[in-house]
C-alpha positions in Angstrom: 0.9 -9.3 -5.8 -1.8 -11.1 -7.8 -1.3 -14.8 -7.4 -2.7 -17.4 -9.7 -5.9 -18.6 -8.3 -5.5 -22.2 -8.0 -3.1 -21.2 -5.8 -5.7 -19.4 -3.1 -8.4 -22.2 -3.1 -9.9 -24.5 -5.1 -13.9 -23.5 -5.5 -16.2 -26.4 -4.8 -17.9 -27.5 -7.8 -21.2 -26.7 -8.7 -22.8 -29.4 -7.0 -22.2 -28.9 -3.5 -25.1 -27.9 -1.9 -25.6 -23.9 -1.1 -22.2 -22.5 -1.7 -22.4 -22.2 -5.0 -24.5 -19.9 -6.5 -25.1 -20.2 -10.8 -25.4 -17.4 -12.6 -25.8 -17.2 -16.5 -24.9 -14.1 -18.1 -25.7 -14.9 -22.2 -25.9 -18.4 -23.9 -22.3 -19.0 -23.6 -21.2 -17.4 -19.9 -22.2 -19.2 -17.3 -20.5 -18.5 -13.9 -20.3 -20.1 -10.4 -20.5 -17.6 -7.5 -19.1 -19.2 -4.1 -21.3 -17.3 -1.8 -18.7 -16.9 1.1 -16.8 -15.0 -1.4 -19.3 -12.6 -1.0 -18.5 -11.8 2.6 -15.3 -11.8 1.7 -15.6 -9.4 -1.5 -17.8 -7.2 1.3 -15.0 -6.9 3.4 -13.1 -5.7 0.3 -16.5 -3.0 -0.4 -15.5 -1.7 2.7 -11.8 -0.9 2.3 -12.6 0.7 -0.9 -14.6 2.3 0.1 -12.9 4.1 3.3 -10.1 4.1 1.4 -11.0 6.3 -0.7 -12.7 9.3 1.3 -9.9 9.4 3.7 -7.4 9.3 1.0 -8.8 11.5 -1.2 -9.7 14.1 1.9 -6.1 13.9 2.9 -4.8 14.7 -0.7 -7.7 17.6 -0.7 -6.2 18.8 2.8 -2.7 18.9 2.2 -3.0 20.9 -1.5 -5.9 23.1 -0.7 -4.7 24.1 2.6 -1.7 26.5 2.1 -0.3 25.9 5.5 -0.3 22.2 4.9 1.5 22.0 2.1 4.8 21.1 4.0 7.0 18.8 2.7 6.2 15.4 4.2 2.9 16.1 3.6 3.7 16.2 -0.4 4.9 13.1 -0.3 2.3 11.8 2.1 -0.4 13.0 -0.8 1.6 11.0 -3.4 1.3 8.5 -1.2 -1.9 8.6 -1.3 -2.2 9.0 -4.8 -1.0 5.4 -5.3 -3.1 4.0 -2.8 -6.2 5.5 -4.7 -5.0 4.0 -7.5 -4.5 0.6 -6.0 -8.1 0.9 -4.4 -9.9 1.7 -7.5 -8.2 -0.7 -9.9 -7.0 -3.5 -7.9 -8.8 -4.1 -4.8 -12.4 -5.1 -6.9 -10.3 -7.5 -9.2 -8.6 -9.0 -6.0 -12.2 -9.4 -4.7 -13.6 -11.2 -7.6 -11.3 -13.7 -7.2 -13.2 -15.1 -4.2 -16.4 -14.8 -5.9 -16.6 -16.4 -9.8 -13.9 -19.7 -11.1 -12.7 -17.9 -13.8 -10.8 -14.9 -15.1 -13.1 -12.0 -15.8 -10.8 -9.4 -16.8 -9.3 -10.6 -20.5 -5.7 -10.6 -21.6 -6.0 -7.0 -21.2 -6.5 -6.9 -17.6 -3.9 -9.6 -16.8 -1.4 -7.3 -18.2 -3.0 -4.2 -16.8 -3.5 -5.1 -13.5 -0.7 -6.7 -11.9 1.3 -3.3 -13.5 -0.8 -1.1 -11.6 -0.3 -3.3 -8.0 3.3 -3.1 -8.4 3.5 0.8 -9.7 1.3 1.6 -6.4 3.2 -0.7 -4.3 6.4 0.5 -5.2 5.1 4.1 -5.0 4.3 3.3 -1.1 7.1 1.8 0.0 10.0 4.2 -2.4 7.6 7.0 -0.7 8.3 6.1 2.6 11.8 5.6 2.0 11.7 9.3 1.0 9.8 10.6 3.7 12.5 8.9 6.3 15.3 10.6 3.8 13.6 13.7 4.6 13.3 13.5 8.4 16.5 12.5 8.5 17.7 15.9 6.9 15.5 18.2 8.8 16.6 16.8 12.0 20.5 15.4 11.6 21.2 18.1 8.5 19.5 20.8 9.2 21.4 23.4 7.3 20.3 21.4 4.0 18.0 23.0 1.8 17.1 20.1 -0.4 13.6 20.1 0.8 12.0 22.7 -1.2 8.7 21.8 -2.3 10.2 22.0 -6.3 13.1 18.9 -5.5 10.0 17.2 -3.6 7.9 17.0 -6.8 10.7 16.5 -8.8 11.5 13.3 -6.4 8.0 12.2 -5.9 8.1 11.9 -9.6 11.1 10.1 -9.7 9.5 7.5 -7.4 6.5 7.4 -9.8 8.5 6.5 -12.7 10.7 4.4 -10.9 7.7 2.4 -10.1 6.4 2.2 -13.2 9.7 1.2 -14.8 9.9 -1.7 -12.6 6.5 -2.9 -12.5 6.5 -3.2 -16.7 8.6 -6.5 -16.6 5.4 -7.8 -14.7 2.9 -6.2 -17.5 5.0 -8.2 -20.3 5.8 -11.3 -18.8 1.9 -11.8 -17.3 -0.2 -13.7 -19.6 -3.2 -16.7 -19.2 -2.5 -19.6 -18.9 -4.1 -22.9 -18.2 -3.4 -24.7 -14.7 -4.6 -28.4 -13.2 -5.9 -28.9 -9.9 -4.2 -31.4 -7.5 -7.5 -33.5 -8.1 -6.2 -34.0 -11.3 -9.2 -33.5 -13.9 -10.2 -30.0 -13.4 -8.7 -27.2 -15.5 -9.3 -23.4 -15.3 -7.5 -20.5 -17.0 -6.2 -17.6 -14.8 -4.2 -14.7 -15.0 -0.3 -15.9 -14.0 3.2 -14.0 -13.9 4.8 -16.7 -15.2 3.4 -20.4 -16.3 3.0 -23.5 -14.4 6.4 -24.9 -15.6 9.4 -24.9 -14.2 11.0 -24.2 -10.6 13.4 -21.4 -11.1 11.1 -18.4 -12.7 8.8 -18.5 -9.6 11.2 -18.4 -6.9 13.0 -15.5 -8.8 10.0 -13.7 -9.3 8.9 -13.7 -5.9 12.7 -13.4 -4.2 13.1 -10.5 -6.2 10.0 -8.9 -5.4 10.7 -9.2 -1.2 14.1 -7.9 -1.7 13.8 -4.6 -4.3 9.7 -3.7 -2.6 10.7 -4.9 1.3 13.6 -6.2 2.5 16.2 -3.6 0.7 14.0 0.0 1.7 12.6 -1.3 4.9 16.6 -1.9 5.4 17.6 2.0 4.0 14.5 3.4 6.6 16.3 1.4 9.3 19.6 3.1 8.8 18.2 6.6 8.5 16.4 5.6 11.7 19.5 4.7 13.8 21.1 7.9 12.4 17.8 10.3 13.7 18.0 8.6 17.0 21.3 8.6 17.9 21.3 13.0 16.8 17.9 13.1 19.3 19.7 11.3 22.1 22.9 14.0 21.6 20.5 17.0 21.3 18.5 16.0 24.5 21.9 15.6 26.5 23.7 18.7 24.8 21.0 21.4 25.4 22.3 24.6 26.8 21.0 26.1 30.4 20.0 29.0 28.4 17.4 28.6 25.8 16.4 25.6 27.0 12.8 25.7 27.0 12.8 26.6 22.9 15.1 23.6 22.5 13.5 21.8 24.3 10.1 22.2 21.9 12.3 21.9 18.7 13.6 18.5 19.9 9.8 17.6 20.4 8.8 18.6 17.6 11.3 16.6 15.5 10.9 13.6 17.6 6.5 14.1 17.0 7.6 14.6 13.1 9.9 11.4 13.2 7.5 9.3 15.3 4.8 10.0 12.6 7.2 8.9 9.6 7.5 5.6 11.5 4.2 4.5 12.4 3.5 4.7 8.6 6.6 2.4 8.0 5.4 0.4 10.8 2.2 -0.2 9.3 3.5 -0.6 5.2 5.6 -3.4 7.2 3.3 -5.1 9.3 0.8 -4.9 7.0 2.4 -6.9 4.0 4.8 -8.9 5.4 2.1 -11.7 5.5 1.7 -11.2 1.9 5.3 -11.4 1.2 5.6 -14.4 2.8 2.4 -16.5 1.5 3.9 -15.6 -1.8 7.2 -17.0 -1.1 6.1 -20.3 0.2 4.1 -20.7 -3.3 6.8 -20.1 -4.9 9.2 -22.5 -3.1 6.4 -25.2 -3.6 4.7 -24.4 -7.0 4.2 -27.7 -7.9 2.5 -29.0 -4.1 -0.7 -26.9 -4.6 -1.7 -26.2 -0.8 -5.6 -26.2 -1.3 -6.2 -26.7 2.6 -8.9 -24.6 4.8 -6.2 -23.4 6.9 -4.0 -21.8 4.2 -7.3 -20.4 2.2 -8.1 -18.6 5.7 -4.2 -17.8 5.8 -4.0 -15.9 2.2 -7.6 -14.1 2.4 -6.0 -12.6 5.9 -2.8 -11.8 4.5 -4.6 -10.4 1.0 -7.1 -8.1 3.0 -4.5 -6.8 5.8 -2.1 -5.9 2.2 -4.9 -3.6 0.6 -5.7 -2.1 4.3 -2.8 -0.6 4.3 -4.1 1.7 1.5 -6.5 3.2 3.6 -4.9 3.3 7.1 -2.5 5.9 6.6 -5.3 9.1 6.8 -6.4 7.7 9.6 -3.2 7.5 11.5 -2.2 10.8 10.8 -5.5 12.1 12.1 -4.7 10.3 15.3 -1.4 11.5 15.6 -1.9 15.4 14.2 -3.7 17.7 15.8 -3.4 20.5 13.4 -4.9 17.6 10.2 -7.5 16.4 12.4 -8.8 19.5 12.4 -8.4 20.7 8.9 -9.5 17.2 7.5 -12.8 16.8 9.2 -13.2 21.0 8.1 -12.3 19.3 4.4 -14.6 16.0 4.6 -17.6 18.1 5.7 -16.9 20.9 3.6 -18.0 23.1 5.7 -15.1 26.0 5.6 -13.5 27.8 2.6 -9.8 26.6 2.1 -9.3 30.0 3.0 -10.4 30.2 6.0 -8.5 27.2 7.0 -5.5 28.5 5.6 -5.9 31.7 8.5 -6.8 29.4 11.3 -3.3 27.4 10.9 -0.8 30.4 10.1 1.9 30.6 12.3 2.1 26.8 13.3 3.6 24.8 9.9 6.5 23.6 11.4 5.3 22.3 14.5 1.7 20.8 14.3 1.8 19.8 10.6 3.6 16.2 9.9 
């Protein structure tokens, strides 16, 4: 969620010794550059940065491979997909924010930009929604053959334009528009979802947004959740003397699969609650600027742990698959034929592929 910048922290002025760096670009441009945003916009460099090869490696790995092409891992490279997106487009304009006073980006961008957060966003967390929808079938329904990989690109799609549908009301209603400081003189123009009038738009705006991209799917996951642990607890007590050592690895492999699913939910959640929640105490106290040290170190935290979650995801599932450890470091080096690959993992989709 892009946040007006008065909002963040208030850049000292140009005068204040060797924070501020000046920069001229043209007669008429002339920008201040807070040199601790540079660290900050660093930290960013790197996020992009890893984000990218181990998201882009895992979308390589699960289409190339032909044995990885399983159904969670579709969605996971949809997944992906959106977190690419957010990395590329999002992440550097977030990052600028801490460096120059000003908007960079034009009308344009404030349009543009805050769309493609929220598509990506709601890609991640509708994803994972679908992912627990799917472990839930494969391990309390079974029998039900609503996985196959057509109804999983015909859903992942779904959740793509579902995204983008709700994210346009946030492309029309974003605008610039010209805020005071709580020192009173200073004015800037930044890129806003709503202008700095009123109390009611803002605390919709960011209710709204906690409920429909938090509150309500983290709450559907939940439910799936209690439903695929209560049908592992009965099939660990009602396993059969005979053919219990096959049971016993299907109910393994199911819990491995489920575990997975939930360490990325884990992470979407952990990783933007803090963001949810900076946003809503703006909200609720639009007009009381907070331009303190404490809530500027608060809100760069919060920002930089939200994009990390777009590139954390590869490397949990390296951690917690042995099968796309393997084929992903094979992929990043590209040292091996996708063919190749595809013979070395035959025989093992269901049980070492998430």
């Amino acid at each position: 969620l892009l946040y007006p910048r008065h909002s963040l922290f208030t850049l000292p002025p140009s005068g204040s010794g060797n924070l501020v760096l000046n920069v001229s670009s043209g007669e008429q441009h002339q920008y201040n550059i807070w040199l601790p945003g540079v660290g900050i916009a660093a930290v960013y460099g790197v996020i992009i940065l890893v984000g990218l090869v181990g998201n882009v490696t895992l979308m390589k790995t699960c289409l190339s491979v032909k044995s990885m092409r399983t159904v969670p891992n579709l969605f996971l490279s949809s997944l992906a997909l959106g977190d690419v997106l957010l990395l590329l487009t999002c992440a550097p304009v977030d990052a600028s924010r801490y460096l120059v006073d000003e908007w960079l980006f034009g009308r344009v961008g404030c349009k543009l930009i805050p769309f493609i957060q929220l598509t990506s966003v709601g890609v991640s967390v509708f994803t994972l929604t679908a992912l627990s929808a799917d472990r839930y079938r494969a391990i309390v329904r079974p029998l039900d053959r609503s996985g196959a990989k057509v109804s999983v690109c015909v859903r992942a799609g779904a959740i793509w334009l579902l995204s983008v549908t709700l994210a346009v009301p946030e492309a029309v209603f974003s605008d610039l528009h010209t805020f005071t400081t709580s020192f009173g003189n200073e004015t800037f123009v930044t890129c806003a979802p709503y202008p700095h009038a009123g109390e009611l738009h803002p605390k919709i705006h960011s209710t709204a947004f906690f409920l429909i991209f938090y509150i309500v799917p983290l709450f559907i996951i939940s439910v799936y959740y209690c439903f695929i642990a209560r049908s592992l607890v009965r099939s660990s007590v009602d396993i059969p003397a005979e053919g219990h050592l096959h049971l016993q690895r299907q109910i393994k492999s199911r819990k491995r699969l489920a575990k997975a699913v939930l360490v990325f939910v884990g992470l979407f959640a952990v990783c933007w609650l803090p963001s949810h929640v900076i946003y809503l105490y703006r909200s609720y106290h639009y007009d009381q600027v907070d331009t303190s040290l404490g809530h500027f170190i608060a809100s760069v935290c919060a920002r930089i742990l939200a994009f990390a979650n777009s590139c954390v995801n590869p490397f949990a599932l390296y951690l917690m698959s042995k099968s796309f450890s393997k084929h992903f470091r094979q992929q990043l080096l590209c040292c091996t034929s996708p063919r190749r690959l595809d013979s070395q993992s035959s025989g093992s989709t269901n049980i070492t592929t998430v």
